[in-house]
C-alpha positions, 0 to 999 in steps of 0.5 A, a space after each residue: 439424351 439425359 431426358 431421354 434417360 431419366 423418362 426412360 428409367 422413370 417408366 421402368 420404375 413405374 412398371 416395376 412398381 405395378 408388378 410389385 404392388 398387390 391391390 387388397 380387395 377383402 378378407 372374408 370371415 370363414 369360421 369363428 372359434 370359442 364364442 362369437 367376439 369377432 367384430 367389423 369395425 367394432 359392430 358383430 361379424 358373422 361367418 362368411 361376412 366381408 372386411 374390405 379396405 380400411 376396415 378393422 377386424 377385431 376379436 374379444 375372448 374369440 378367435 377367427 379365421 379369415 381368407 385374404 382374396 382367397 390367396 391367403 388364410 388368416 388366424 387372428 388370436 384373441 383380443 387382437 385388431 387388424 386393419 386392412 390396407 391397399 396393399 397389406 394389413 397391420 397388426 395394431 393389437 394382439 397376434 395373427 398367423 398368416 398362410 399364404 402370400 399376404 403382405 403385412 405392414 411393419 411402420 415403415 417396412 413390408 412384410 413379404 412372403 413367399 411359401 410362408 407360413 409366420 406369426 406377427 405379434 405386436 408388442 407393447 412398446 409397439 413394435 413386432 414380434 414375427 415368428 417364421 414356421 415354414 417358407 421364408 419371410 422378408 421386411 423391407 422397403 420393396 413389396 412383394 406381389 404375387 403373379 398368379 393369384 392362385 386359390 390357396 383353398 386349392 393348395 391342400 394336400 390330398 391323400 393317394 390311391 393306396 395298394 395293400 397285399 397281405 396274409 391272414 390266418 385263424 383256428 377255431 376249436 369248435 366242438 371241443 376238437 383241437 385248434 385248428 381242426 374243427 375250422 381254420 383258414 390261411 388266406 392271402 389278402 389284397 386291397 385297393 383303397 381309392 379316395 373319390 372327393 376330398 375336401 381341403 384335407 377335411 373330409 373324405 369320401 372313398 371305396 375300400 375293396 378287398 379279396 382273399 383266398 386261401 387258393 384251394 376252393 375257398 375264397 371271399 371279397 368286400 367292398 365299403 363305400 365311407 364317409 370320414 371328416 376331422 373335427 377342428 374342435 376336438 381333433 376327433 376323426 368320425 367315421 361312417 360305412 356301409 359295405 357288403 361282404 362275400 365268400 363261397 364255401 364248400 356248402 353255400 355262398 355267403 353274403 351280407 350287408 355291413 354297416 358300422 361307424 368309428 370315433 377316434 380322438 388321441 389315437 383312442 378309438 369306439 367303434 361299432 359295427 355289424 353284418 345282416 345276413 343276405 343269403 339262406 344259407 344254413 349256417 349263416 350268422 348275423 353280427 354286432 360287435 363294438 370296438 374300444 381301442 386304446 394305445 399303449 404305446 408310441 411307434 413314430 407318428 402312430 401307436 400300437 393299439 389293444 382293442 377290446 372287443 364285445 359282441 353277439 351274434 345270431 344263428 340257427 334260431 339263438 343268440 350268443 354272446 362273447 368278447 375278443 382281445 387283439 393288439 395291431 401293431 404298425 410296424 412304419 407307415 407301410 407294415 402293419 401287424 396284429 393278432 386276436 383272440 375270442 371266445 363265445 358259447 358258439 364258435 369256443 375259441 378263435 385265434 387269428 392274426 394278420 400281417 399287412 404291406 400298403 403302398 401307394 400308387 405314387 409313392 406317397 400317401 400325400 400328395 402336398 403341393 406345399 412340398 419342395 419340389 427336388 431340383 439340382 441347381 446349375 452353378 450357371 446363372 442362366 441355367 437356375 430356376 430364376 432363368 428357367 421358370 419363364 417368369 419376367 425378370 427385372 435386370 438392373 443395369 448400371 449399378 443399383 443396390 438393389 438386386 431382383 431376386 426369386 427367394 430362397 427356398 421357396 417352393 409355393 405354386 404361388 410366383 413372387 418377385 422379391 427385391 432384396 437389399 442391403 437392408 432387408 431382412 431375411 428370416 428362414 423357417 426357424 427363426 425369429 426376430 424383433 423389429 421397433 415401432 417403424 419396421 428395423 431389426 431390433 434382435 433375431 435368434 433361433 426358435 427352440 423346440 418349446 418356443 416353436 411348440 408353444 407357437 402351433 398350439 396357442 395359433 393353431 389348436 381348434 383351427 381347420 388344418 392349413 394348407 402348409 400344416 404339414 409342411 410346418 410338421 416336416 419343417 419341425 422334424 428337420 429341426 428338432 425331431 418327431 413331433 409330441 403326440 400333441 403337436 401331430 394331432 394338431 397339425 392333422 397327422 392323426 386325422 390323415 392315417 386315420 383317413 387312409 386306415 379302414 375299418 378293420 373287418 377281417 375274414 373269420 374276425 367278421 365272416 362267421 358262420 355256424 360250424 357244422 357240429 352246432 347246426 341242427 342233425 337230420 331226423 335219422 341222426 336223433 334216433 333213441 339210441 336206448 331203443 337198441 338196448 335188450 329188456 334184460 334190465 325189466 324186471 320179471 313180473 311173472 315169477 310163477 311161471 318160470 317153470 313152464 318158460 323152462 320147460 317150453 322147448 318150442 324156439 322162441 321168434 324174435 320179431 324185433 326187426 335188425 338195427 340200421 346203423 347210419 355212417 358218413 365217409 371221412 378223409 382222415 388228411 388233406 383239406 380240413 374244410 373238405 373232409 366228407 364225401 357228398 358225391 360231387 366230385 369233392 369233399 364238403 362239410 359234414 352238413 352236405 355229406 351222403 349218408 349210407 346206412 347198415 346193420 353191421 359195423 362190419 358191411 360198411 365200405 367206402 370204397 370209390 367214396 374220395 373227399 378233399 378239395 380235389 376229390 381224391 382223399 380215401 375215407 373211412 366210415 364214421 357212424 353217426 
């Protein structure tokens, strides 16, 4: 019976030891930052080459990262050395931050992890500095595997389908009237943001469409196909777009191609972009106009911006040139508010703002699996996640020190066992410790604000985003707050708002036209004005005769035929944008107005000649 027991026991030690040890196979090399001091066994590494077990990868003035079996990402600092084991590496020389399930040996201990994202540096005395970002970490004697070997290449996070209704407004004092009266707009705007390909939080390609309307006739809608990546190096987002654009007006419909390209870094931003028109509208206008955007101060994780904008455009044969100051202000990661003003030679003044409201179709912009699911645990064993995650389970029966645990906290796709003892040491997101040369705890504290800053700059800075980088970014807001402006931009929250955020190009600031009193007149409006004007101002040559002209009593016959007075009908209220009469059943421009004619100021009538939006404003004659 004891034999029974023993070989019993021994083949439940035997399986439990197979589920917790993970075979290493490889670590492959995916990027190599600042030069190209990156070595396998002391010979030159390329990108994409592989280190498998018992080799040693090293760095000189370099830094490199690398993939474990596809289930764990690596950063290896400068002049630093791991060697590859069957089951964990270990660090001989300098620092490494591992994301991911990938175990690291300490002497005699194991490192393992769960959801994890941590620092191990070696000391000088040989022993081991570890550092926990985000996750929870364990050393001891047990090892800990993974169950499913998920692709940590899938465990990015994605951005969501965005929604945005809004209101914009402009004026124009065009032709010298008051603001507002010679062109101006109020529209209400909606848009529909949809991400098509993302690729591990680096690039993005995507459709942005807009419509607006100000519901009385006048109405407009865009569309952008757009490429945007983030560069590691510099933290800089790029941007590339093509477009096309299109809004009915009383005279014509418009349309045109767009085209631009943005570069942003440090919330500073150049951009660049324009419209061909497409149409033969008479009053249409082709556009170029840069864009230089400069925070002047902080708002959370975003910056209120002033943009300085020159441009030139062409029309009706000429070109004109002018500039545009405007200020946006993100009010939360929803509300946005901004306002412009320009002024150029052809449209005069123009001022116009917007205010903008965007959720997403999930309720959030992000959709992170790194993020802790929000579970309510039962104070009922069998009723917690451990029991409900249909997961095997080891149960220990007759006492053993030893109790199988799932660790705390964790939250990675990624399934684990863990078995913990009295002698093993936990660390949660925000602490630190020292072990010696053979793995036992020397000191443990809490990661102040400096030390963990100091952490995600020296390993992550000109890295490619992690997997859990955001996750380490909410983890520091738990802990100490929002992050600096520094800190945001590495862990890549500038480069997702950036990726979410359009171009702006909005109606009246990228929908220009020609006003109607710059378009060129009709031939009857450019009659010589001087030709109405009696002789009386000659002088008189033929002085001599003025006797006989006295004395003629003969009636003189004036052959001069009567003058033609040329008048249009105009509505003195209502719609702006529909003020003159065009015999369609409703006002239009003055370049589609009907044109009578008359010898007296006096005769002209129009009577049963309405104008307005709907056709029923009365008029009163203008002559031209």
């Amino acid at each position: 019976m004891k034999l029974r027991k023993l070989v019993s026991g021994l083949v439940l030690a035997s399986s439990f030891t197979s589920v917790q040890a993970a075979p290493f196979n490889d670590a492959t090399i995916r990027r190599i930052v600042d030069g190209n001091e990156v070595f396998i066994d002391q010979r030159p590494a390329k990108i994409n080459q592989q280190a498998t077990r018992g080799q040693n990868v090293s760095t000189g003035r370099s830094r490199a990262e690398l993939l474990f079996d596809r289930r764990a990402l690596g950063f290896l600092g400068r002049n630093s050395l791991i060697r590859l084991g069957e089951s964990c590496f270990k660090l001989q020389q300098g620092q490494v931050l591992v994301n991911g399930p990938q175990n690291s040996c300490l002497g005699n201990k194991i490192l393992g992890i769960r959801g994890t994202t941590y620092v191990l540096s070696s000391e000088k005395d040989g022993g081991y500095r570890l550092s926990v970002l985000a996750g929870e970490a364990v050393v001891g004697d047990a090892v800990e595997a993974s169950e499913i070997s998920a692709d940590i290449l899938q465990q990015f996070p994605t951005l969501t389908p965005v929604i945005g209704f809004g209101s914009s407004a402009w004026g124009s004092n065009a032709g010298g009237t008051s603001l507002g009266e010679a062109a101006g707009l109020i529209l209400g705007d909606t848009s529909f943001f949809l991400p098509l390909y993302q690729h591990e939080s680096q690039q993005l390609f995507y459709s942005y469409s807009t419509a607006n309307s100000n519901f009385d006739g006048v109405w407009g809608a865009s569309t952008e196909l757009g490429y945007k990546w983030f560069n590691p190096t510099n933290r800089s987002t790029n941007s590339l777009l093509v477009g096309y654009d299109g809004w009915q007006e009383p005279s014509c419909f418009h349309s045109q191609v767009s085209l631009g390209g943005l570069w942003e870094q440090g919330r500073w931003s150049f951009g660049i972009n324009g419209g061909i028109p497409m149409d033969r509208c008479e009053n249409n206008l082709g556009y170029a106009i840069g864009r230089l955007g400069i925070p002047i101060a902080d708002l959370g994780k975003q910056s209120v911006t002033l943009s300085l904008s020159p441009y030139v455009m062409h029309g009706i044969g000429n070109t004109y040139g002018g500039g545009k100051i405007g200020i946006n202000v993100p009010v939360s990661d929803h509300l946005a508010l901004s306002a412009y003003g320009q002024y150029d030679g052809l449209l005069d003044t123009v001022v116009g703002g917007q205010i903008s409201y965007r959720f997403s179709t999930n309720g959030q912009f992000l959709n992170d699996p790194n993020r802790p699911a929000a579970t309510t645990q039962s104070p009922l064993p069998w009723k917690s996640s451990g029991f409900q995650s249909g997961k095997p389970m080891q149960i220990a029966l007759g006492g053993t020190e030893a109790t199988p645990q799932a660790v705390a906290g964790s939250h990675n796709p990624i399934g684990l066992l863990t078995q913990h003892k009295s002698t093993d040491v936990i660390l949660a997101a925000g602490e630190e410790a020292l072990f010696d040369r053979n793995g036992m705890l020397l000191k443990r504290e809490r990661l102040d604000r400096e030390r963990y800053s100091q952490l995600i700059e020296s390993t992550m800075s000109g890295h490619n985003l992690l997997p859990e980088s955001q996750l380490i970014q909410r983890t520091y807001e738990q802990l100490f707050g929002t992050p600096d402006r520094e800190l945001l931009a590495i862990l890549g929250s500038d480069w997702l708002i950036a990726a979410r955020t359009p171009y702006p190009r909005r109606r009246a600031a990228s929908n220009l036209v020609v006003p109607d009193d710059k378009l060129p007149k009709d031939e009857t409006n450019n009659r010589d004005n001087n030709d109405d004007a009696v002789d009386d101002d000659q002088p008189n040559d033929d002085k001599g005769d003025s006797d006989v002209t006295d004395t003629d009593t003969t009636p003189s016959q004036d052959t001069t035929p009567a003058e033609l007075l040329t008048y249009v009908c105009k509505a003195s209220s209502g719609n702006p944008d529909f003020p003159y009469f065009t015999g369609s059943g409703y006002g239009g421009p003055l370049s589609d107005a009907v044109r009578f004619t008359t010898t007296s100021e006096s005769d002209a009538s129009c009577d049963g000649k309405s104008a307005g939006s709907d056709g029923r404003e009365p008029t009163n004659a203008v002559f031209l």
